[in-house]
mmCIF file of the N, C-alpha and C atoms, coordinates in Angstrom:
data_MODEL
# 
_entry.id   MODEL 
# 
loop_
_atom_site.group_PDB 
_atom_site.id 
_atom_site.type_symbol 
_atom_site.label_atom_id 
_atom_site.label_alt_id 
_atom_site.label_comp_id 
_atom_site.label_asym_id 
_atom_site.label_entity_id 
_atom_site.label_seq_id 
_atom_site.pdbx_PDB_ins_code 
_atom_site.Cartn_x 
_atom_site.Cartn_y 
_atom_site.Cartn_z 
_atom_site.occupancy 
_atom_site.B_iso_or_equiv 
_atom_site.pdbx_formal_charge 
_atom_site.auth_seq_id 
_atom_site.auth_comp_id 
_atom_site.auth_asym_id 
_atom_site.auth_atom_id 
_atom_site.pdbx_PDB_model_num 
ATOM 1   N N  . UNK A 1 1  ? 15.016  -3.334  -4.302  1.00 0.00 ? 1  UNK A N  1 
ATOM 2   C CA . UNK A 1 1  ? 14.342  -2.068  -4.087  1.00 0.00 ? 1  UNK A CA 1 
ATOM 3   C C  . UNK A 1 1  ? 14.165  -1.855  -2.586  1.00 0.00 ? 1  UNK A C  1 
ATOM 4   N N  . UNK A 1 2  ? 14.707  -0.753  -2.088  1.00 0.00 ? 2  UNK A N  1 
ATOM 5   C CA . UNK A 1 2  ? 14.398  -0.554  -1.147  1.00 0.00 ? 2  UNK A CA 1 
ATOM 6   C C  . UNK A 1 2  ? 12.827  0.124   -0.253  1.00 0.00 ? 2  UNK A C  1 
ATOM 7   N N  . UNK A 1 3  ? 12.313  -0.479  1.201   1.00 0.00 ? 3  UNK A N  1 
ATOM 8   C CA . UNK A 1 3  ? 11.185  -0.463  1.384   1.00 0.00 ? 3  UNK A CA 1 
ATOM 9   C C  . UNK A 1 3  ? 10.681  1.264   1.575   1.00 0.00 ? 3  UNK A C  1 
ATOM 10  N N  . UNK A 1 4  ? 12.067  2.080   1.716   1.00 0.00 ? 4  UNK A N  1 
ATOM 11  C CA . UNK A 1 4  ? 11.473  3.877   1.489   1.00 0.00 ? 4  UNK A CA 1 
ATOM 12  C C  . UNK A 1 4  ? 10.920  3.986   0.462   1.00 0.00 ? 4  UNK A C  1 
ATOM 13  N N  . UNK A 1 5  ? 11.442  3.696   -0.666  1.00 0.00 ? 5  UNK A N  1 
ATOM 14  C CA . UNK A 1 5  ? 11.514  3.783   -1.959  1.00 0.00 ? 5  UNK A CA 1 
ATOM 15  C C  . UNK A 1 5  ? 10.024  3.249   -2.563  1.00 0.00 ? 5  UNK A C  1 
ATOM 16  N N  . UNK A 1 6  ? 9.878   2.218   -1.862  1.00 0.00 ? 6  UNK A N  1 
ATOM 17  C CA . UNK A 1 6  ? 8.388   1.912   -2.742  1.00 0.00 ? 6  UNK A CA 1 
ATOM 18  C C  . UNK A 1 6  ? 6.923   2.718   -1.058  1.00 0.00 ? 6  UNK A C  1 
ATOM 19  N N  . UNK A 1 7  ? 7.536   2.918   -0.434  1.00 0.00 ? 7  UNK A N  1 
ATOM 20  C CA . UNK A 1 7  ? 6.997   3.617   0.091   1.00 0.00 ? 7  UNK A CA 1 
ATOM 21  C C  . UNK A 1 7  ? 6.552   5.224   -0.282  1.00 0.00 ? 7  UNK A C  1 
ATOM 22  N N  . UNK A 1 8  ? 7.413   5.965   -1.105  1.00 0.00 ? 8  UNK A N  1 
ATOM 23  C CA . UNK A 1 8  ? 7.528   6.966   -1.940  1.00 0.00 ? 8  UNK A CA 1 
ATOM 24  C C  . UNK A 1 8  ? 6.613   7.228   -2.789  1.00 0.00 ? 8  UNK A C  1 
ATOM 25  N N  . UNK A 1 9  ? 6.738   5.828   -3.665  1.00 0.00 ? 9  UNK A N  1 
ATOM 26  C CA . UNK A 1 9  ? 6.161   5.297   -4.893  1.00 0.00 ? 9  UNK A CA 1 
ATOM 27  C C  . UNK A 1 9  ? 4.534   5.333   -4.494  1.00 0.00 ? 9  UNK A C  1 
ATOM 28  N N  . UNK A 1 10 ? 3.746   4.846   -3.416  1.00 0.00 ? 10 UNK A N  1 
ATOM 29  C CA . UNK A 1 10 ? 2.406   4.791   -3.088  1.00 0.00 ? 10 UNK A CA 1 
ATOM 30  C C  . UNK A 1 10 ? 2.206   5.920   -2.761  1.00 0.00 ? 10 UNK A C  1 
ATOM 31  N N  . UNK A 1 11 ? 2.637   6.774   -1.820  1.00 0.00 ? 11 UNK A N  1 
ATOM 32  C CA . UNK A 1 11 ? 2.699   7.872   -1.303  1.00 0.00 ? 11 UNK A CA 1 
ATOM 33  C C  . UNK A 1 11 ? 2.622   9.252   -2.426  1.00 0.00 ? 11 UNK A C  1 
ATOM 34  N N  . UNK A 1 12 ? 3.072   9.064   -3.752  1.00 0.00 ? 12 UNK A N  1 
ATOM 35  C CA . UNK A 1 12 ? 2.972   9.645   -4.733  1.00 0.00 ? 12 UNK A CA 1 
ATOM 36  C C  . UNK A 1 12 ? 1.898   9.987   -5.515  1.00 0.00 ? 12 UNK A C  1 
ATOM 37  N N  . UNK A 1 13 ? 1.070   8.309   -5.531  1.00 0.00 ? 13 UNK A N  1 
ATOM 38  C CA . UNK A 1 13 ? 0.150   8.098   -6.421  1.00 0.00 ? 13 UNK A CA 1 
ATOM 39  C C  . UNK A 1 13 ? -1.231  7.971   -5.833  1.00 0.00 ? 13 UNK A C  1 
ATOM 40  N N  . UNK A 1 14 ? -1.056  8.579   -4.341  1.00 0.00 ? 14 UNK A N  1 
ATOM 41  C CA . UNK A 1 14 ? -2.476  7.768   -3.312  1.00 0.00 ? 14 UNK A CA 1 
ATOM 42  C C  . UNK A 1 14 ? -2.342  8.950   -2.108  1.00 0.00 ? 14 UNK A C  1 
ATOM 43  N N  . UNK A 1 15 ? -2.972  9.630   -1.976  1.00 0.00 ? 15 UNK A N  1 
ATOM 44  C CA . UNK A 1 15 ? -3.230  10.440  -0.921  1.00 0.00 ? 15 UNK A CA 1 
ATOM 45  C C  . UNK A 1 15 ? -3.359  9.736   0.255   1.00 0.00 ? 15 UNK A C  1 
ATOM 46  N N  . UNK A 1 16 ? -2.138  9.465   1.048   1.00 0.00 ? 16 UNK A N  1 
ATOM 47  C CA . UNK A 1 16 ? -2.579  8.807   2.023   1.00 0.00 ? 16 UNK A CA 1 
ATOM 48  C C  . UNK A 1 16 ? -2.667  9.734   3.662   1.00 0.00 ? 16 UNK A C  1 
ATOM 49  N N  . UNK A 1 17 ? -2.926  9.049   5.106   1.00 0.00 ? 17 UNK A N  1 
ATOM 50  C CA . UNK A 1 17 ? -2.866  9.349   6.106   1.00 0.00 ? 17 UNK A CA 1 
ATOM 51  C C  . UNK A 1 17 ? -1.936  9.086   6.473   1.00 0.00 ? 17 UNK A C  1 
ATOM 52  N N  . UNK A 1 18 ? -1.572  7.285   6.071   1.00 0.00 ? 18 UNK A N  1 
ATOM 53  C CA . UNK A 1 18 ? -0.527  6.376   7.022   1.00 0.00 ? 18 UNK A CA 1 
ATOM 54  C C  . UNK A 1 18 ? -0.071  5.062   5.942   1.00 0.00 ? 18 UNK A C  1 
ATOM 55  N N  . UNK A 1 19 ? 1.172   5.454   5.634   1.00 0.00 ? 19 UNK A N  1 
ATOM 56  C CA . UNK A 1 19 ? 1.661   4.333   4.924   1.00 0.00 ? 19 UNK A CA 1 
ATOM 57  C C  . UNK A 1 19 ? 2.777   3.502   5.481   1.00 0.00 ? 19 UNK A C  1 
ATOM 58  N N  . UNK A 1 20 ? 2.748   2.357   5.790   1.00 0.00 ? 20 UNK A N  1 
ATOM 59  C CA . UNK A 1 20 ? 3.921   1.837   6.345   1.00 0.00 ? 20 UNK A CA 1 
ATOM 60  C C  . UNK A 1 20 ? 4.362   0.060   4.995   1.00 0.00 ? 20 UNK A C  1 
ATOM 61  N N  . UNK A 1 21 ? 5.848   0.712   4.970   1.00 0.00 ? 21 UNK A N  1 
ATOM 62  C CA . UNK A 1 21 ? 5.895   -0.661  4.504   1.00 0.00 ? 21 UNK A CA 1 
ATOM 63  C C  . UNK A 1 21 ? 7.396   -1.302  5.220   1.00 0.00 ? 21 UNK A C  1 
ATOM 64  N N  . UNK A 1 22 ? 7.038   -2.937  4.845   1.00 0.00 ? 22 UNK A N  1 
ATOM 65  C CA . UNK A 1 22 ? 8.378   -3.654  5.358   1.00 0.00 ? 22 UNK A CA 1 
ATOM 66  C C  . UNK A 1 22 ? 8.628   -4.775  4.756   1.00 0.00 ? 22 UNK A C  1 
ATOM 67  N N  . UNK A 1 23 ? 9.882   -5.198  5.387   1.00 0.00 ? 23 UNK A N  1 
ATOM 68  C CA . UNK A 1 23 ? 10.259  -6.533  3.818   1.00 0.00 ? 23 UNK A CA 1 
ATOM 69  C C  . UNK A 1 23 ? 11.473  -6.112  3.585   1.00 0.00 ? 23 UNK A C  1 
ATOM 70  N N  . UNK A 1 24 ? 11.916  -6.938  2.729   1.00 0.00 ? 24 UNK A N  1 
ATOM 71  C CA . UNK A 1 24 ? 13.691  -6.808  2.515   1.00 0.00 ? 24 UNK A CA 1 
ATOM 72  C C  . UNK A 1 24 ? 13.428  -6.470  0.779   1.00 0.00 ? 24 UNK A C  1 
ATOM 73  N N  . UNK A 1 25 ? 12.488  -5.293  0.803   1.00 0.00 ? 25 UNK A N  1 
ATOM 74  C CA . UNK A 1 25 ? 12.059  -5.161  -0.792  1.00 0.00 ? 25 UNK A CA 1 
ATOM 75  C C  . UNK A 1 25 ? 12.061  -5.423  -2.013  1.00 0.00 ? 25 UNK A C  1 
ATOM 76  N N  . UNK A 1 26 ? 11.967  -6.641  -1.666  1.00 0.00 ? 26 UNK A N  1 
ATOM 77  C CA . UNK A 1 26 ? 11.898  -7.717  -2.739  1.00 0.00 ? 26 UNK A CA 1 
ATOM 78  C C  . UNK A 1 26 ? 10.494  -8.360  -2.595  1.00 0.00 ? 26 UNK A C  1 
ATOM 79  N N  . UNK A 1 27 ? 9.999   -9.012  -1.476  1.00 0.00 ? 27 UNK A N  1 
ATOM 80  C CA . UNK A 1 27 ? 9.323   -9.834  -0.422  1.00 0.00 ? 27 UNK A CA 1 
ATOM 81  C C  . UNK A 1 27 ? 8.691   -8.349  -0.100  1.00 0.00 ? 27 UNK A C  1 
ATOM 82  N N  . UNK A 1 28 ? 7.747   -7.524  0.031   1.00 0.00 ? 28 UNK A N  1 
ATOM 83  C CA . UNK A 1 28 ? 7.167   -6.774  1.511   1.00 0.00 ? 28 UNK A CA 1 
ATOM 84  C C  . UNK A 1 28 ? 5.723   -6.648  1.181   1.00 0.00 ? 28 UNK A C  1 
ATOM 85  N N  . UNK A 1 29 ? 5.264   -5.903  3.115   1.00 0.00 ? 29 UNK A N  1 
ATOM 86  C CA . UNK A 1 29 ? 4.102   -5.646  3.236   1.00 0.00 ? 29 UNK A CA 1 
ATOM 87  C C  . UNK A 1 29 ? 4.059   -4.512  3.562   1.00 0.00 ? 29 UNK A C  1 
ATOM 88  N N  . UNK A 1 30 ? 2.999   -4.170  2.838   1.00 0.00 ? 30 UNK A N  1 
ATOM 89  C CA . UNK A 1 30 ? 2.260   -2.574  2.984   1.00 0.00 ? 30 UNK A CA 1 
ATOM 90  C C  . UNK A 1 30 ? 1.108   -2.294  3.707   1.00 0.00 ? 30 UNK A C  1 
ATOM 91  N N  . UNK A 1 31 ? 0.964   -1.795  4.232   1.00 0.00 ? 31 UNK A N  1 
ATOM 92  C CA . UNK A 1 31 ? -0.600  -1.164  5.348   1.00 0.00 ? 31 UNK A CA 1 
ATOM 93  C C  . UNK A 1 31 ? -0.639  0.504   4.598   1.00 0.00 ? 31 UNK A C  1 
ATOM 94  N N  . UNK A 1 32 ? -1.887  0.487   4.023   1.00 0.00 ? 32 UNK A N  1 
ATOM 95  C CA . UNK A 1 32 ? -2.155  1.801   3.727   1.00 0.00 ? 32 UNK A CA 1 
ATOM 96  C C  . UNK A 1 32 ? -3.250  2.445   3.897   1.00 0.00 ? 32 UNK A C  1 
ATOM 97  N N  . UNK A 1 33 ? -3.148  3.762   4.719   1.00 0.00 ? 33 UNK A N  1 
ATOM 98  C CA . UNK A 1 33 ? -4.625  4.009   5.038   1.00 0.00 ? 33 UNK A CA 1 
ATOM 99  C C  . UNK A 1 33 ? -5.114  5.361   4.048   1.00 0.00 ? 33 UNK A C  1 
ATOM 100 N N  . UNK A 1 34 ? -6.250  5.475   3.573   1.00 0.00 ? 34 UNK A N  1 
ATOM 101 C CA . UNK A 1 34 ? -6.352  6.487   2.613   1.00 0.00 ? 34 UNK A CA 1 
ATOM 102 C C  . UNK A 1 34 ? -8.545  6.693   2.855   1.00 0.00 ? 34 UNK A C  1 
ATOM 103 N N  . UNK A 1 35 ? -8.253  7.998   2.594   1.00 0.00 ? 35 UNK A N  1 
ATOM 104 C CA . UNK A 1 35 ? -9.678  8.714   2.417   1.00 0.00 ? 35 UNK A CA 1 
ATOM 105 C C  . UNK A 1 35 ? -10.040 7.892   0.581   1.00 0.00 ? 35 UNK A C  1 
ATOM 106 N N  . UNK A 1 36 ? -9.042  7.801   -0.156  1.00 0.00 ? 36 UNK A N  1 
ATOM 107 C CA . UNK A 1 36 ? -9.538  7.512   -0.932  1.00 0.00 ? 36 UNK A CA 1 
ATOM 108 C C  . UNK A 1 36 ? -9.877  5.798   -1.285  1.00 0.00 ? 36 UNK A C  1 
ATOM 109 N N  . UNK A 1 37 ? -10.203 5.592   -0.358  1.00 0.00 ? 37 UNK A N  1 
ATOM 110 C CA . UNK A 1 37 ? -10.769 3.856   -0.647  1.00 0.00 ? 37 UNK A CA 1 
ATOM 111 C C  . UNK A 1 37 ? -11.780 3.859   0.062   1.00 0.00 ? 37 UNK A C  1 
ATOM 112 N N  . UNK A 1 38 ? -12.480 5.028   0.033   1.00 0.00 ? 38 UNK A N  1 
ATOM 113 C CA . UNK A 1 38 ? -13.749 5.067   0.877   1.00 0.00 ? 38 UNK A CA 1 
ATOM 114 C C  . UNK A 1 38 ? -14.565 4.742   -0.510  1.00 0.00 ? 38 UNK A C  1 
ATOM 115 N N  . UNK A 1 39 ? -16.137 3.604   0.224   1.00 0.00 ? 39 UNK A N  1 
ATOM 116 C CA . UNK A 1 39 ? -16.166 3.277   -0.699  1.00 0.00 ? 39 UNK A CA 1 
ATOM 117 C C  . UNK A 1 39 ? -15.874 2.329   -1.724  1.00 0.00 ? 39 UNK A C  1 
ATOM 118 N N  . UNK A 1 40 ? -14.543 1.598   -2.274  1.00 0.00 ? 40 UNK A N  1 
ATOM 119 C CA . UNK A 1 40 ? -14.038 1.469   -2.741  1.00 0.00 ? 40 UNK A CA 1 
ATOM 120 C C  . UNK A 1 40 ? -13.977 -0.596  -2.338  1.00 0.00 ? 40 UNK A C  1 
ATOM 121 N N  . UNK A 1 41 ? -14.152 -1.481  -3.452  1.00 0.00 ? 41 UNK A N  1 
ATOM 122 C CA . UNK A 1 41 ? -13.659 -2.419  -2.601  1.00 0.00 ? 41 UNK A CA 1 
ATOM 123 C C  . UNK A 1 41 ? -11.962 -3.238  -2.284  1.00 0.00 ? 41 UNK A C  1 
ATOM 124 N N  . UNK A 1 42 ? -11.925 -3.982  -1.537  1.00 0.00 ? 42 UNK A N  1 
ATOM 125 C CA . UNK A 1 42 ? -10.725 -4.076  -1.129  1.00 0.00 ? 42 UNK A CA 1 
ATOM 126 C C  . UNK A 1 42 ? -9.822  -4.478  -2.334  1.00 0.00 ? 42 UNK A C  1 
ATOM 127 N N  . UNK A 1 43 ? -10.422 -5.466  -3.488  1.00 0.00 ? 43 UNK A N  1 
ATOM 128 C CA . UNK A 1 43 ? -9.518  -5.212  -4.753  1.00 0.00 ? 43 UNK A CA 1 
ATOM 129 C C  . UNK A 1 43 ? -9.409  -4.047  -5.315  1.00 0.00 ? 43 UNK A C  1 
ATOM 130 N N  . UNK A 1 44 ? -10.223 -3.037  -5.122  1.00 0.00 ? 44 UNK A N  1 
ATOM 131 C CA . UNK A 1 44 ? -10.511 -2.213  -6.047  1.00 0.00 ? 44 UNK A CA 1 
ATOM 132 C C  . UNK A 1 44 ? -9.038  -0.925  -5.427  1.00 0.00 ? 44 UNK A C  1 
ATOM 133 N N  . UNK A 1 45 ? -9.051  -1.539  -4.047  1.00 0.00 ? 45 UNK A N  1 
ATOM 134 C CA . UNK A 1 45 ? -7.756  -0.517  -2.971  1.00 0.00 ? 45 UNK A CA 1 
ATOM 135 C C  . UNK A 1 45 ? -6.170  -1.329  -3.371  1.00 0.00 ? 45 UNK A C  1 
ATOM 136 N N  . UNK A 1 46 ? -6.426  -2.630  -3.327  1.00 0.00 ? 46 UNK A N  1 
ATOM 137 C CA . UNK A 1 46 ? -5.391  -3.635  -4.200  1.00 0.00 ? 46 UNK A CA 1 
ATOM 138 C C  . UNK A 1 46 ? -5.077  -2.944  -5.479  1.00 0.00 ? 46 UNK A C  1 
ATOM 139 N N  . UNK A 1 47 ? -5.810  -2.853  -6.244  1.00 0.00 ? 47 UNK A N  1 
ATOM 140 C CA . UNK A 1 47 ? -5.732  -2.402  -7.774  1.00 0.00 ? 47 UNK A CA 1 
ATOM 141 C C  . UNK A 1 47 ? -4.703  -0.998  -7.762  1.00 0.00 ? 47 UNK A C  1 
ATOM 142 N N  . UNK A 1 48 ? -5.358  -0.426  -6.810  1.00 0.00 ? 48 UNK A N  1 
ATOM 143 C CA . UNK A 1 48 ? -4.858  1.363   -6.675  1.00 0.00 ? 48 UNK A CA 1 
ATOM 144 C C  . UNK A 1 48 ? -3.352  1.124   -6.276  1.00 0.00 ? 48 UNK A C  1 
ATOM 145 N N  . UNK A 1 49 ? -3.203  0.350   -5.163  1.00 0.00 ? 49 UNK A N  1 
ATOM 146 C CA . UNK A 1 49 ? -1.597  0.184   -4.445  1.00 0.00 ? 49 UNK A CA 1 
ATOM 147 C C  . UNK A 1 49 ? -0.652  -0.687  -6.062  1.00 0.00 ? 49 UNK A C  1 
ATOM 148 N N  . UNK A 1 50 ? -1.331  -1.318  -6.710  1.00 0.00 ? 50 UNK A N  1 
ATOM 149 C CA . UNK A 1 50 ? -0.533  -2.293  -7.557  1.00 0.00 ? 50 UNK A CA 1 
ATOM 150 C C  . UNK A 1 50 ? -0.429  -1.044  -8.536  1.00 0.00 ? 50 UNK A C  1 
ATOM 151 N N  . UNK A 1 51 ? -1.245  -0.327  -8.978  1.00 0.00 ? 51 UNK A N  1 
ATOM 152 C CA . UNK A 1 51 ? -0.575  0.375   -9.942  1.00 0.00 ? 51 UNK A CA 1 
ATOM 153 C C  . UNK A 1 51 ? 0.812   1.512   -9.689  1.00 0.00 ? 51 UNK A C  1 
ATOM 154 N N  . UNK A 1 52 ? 0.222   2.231   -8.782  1.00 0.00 ? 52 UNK A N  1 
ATOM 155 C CA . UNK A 1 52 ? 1.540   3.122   -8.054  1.00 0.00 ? 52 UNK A CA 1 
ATOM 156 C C  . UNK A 1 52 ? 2.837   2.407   -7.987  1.00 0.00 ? 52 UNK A C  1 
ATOM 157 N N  . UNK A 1 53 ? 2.735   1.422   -7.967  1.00 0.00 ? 53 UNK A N  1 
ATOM 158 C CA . UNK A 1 53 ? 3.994   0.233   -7.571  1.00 0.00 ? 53 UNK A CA 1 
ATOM 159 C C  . UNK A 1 53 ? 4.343   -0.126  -9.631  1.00 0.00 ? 53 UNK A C  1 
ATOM 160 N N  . UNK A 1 54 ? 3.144   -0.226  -10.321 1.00 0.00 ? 54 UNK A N  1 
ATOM 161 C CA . UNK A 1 54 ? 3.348   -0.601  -11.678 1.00 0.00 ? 54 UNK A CA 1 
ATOM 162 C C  . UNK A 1 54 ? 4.491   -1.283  -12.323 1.00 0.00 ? 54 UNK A C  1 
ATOM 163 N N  . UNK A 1 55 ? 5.518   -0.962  -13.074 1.00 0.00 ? 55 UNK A N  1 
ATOM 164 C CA . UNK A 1 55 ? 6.465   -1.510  -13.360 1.00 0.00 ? 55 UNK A CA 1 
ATOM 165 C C  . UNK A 1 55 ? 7.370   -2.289  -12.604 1.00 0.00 ? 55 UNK A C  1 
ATOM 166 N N  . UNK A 1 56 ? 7.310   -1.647  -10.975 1.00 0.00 ? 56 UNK A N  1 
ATOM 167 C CA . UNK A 1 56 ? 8.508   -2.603  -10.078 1.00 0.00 ? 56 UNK A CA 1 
ATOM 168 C C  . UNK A 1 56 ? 8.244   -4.016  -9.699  1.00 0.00 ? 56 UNK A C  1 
ATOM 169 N N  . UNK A 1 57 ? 6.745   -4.085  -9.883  1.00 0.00 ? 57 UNK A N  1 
ATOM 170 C CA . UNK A 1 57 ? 6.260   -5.013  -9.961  1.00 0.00 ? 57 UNK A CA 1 
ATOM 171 C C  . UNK A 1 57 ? 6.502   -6.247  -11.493 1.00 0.00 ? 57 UNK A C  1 
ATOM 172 N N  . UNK A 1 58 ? 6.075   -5.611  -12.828 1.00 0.00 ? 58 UNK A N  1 
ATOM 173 C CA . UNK A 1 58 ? 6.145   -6.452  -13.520 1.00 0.00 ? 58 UNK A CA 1 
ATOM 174 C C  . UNK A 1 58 ? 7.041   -6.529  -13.905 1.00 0.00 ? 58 UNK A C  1 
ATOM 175 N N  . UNK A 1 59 ? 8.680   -5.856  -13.707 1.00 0.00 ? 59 UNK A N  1 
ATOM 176 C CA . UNK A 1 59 ? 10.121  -6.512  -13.759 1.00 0.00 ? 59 UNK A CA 1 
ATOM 177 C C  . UNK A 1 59 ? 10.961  -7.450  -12.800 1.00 0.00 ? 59 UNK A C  1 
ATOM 178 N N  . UNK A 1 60 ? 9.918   -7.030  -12.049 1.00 0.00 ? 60 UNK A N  1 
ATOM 179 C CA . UNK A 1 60 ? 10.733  -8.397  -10.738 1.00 0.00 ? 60 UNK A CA 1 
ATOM 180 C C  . UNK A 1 60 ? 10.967  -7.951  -9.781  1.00 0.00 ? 60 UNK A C  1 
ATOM 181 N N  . UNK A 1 61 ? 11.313  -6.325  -9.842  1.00 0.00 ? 61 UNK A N  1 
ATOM 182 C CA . UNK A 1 61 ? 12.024  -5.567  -8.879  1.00 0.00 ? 61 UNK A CA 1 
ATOM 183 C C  . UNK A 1 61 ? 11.042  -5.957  -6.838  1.00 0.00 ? 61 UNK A C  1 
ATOM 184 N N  . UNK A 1 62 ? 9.894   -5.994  -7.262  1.00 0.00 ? 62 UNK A N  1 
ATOM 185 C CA . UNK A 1 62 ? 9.230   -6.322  -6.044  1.00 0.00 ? 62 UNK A CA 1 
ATOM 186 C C  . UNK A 1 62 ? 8.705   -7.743  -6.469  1.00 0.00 ? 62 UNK A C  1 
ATOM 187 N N  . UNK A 1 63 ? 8.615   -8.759  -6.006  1.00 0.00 ? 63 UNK A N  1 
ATOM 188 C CA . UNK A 1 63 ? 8.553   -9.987  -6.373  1.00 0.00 ? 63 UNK A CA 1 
ATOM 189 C C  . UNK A 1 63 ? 6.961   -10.703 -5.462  1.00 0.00 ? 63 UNK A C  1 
ATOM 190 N N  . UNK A 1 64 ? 6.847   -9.882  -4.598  1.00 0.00 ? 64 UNK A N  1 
ATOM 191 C CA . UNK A 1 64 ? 5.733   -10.214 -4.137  1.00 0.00 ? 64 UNK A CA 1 
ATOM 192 C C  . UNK A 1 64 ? 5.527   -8.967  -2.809  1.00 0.00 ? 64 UNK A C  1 
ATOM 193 N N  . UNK A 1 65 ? 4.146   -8.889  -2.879  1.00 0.00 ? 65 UNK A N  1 
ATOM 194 C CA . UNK A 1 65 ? 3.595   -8.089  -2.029  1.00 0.00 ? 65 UNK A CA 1 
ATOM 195 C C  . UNK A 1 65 ? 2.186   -8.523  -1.134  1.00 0.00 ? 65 UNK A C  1 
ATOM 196 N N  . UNK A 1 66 ? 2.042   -8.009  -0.041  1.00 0.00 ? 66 UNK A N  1 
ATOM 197 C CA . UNK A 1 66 ? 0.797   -8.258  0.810   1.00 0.00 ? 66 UNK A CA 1 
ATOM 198 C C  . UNK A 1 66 ? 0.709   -6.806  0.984   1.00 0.00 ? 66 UNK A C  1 
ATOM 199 N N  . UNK A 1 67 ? -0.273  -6.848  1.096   1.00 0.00 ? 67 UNK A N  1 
ATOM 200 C CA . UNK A 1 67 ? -1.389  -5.353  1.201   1.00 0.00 ? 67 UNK A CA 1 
ATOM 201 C C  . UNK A 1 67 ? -2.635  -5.455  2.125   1.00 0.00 ? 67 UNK A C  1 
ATOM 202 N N  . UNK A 1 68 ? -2.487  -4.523  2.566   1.00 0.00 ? 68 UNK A N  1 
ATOM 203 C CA . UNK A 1 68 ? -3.771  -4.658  3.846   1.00 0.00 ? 68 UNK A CA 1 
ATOM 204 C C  . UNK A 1 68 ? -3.816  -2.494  3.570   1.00 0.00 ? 68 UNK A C  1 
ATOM 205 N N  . UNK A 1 69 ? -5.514  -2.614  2.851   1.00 0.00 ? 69 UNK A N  1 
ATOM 206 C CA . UNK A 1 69 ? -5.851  -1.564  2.643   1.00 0.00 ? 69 UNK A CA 1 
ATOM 207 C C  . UNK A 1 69 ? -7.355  -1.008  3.732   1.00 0.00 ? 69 UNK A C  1 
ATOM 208 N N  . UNK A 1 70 ? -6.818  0.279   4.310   1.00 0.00 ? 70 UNK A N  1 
ATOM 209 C CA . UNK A 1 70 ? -7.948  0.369   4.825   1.00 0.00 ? 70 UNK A CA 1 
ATOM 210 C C  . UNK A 1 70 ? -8.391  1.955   4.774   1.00 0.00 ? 70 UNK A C  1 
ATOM 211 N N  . UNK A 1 71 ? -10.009 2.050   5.200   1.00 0.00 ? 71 UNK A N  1 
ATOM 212 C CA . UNK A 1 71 ? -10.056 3.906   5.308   1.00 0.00 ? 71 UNK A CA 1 
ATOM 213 C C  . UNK A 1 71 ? -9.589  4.114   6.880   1.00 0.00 ? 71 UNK A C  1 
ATOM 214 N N  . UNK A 1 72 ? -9.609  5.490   6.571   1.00 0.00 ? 72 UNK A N  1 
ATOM 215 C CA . UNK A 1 72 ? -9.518  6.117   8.123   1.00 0.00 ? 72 UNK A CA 1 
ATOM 216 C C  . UNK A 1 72 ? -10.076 5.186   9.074   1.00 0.00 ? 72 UNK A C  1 
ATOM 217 N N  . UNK A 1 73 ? -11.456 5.161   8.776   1.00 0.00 ? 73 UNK A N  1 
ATOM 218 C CA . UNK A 1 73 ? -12.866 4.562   9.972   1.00 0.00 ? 73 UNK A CA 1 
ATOM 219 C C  . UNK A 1 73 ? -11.831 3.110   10.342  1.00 0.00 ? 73 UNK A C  1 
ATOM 220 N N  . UNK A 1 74 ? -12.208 2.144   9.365   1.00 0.00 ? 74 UNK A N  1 
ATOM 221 C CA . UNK A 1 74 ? -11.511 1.122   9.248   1.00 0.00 ? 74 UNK A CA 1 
ATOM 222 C C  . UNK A 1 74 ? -10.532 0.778   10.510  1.00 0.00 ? 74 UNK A C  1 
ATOM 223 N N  . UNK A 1 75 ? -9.230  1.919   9.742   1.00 0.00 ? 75 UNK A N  1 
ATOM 224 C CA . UNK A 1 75 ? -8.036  2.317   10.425  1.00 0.00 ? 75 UNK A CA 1 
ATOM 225 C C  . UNK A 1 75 ? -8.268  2.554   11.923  1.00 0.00 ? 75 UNK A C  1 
ATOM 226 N N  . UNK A 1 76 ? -9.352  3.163   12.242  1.00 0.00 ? 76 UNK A N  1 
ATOM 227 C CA . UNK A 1 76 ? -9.507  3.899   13.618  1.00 0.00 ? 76 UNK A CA 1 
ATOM 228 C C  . UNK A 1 76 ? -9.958  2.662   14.510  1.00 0.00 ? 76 UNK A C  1 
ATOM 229 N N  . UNK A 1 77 ? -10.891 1.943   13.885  1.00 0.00 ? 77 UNK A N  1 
ATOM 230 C CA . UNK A 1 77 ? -11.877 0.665   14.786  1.00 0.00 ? 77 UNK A CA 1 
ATOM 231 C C  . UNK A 1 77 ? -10.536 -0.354  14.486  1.00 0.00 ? 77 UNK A C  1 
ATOM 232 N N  . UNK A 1 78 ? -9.606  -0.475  14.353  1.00 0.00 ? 78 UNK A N  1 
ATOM 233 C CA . UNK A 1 78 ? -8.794  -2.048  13.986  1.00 0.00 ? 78 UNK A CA 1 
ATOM 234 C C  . UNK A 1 78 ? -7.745  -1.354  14.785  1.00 0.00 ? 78 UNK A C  1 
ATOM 235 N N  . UNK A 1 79 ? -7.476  -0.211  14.991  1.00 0.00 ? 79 UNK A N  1 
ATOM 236 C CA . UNK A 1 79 ? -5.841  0.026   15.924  1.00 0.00 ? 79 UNK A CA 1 
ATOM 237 C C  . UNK A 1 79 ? -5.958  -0.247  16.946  1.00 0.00 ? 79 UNK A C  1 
ATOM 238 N N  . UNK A 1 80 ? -5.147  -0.618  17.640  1.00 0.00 ? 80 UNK A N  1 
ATOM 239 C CA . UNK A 1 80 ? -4.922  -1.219  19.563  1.00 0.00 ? 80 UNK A CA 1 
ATOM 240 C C  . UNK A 1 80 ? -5.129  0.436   20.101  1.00 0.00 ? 80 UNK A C  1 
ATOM 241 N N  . UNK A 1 81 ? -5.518  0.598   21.365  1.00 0.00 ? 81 UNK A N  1 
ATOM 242 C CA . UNK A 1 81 ? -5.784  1.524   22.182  1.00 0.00 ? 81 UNK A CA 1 
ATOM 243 C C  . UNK A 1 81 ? -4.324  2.080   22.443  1.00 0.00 ? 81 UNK A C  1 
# 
């Protein structure tokens, strides 16, 4: 699977700001920033990214993932200048 492609896939199911993913899409990592994990805890932002992804996940197609979920605020205080 390619990393546009499941980039698509979150981007579909998650109102985001800023989605980036990478990996040889099999293997990847996602950074996603969203208004909607305000609130929300970091499994609970895990939970949201794993479902959008749903099936590619439980056929194999993505074989493993890292996720680093954050809000805007989050997003804003953790970026380099």
């Amino acid at each position: 699977m390619q990393v546009d492609d499941i980039k698509l896939l979150i981007e579909k199911s998650i109102s985001c700001r800023n989605v980036q993913v990478s990996g040889d899409g099999c293997n990847v990592k996602a950074l996603v920033v969203s208004d909607e994990f305000e609130g929300k805890t970091l499994l609970a932002r895990q939970r949201m990214i794993y479902a959008a992804l749903g099936d590619k996940i439980s056929s194999g197609e993505i074989h493993a993932i890292s996720i680093n979920a954050y809000t805007p605020q989050q997003w804003e205080e953790k970026a380099p200048e």
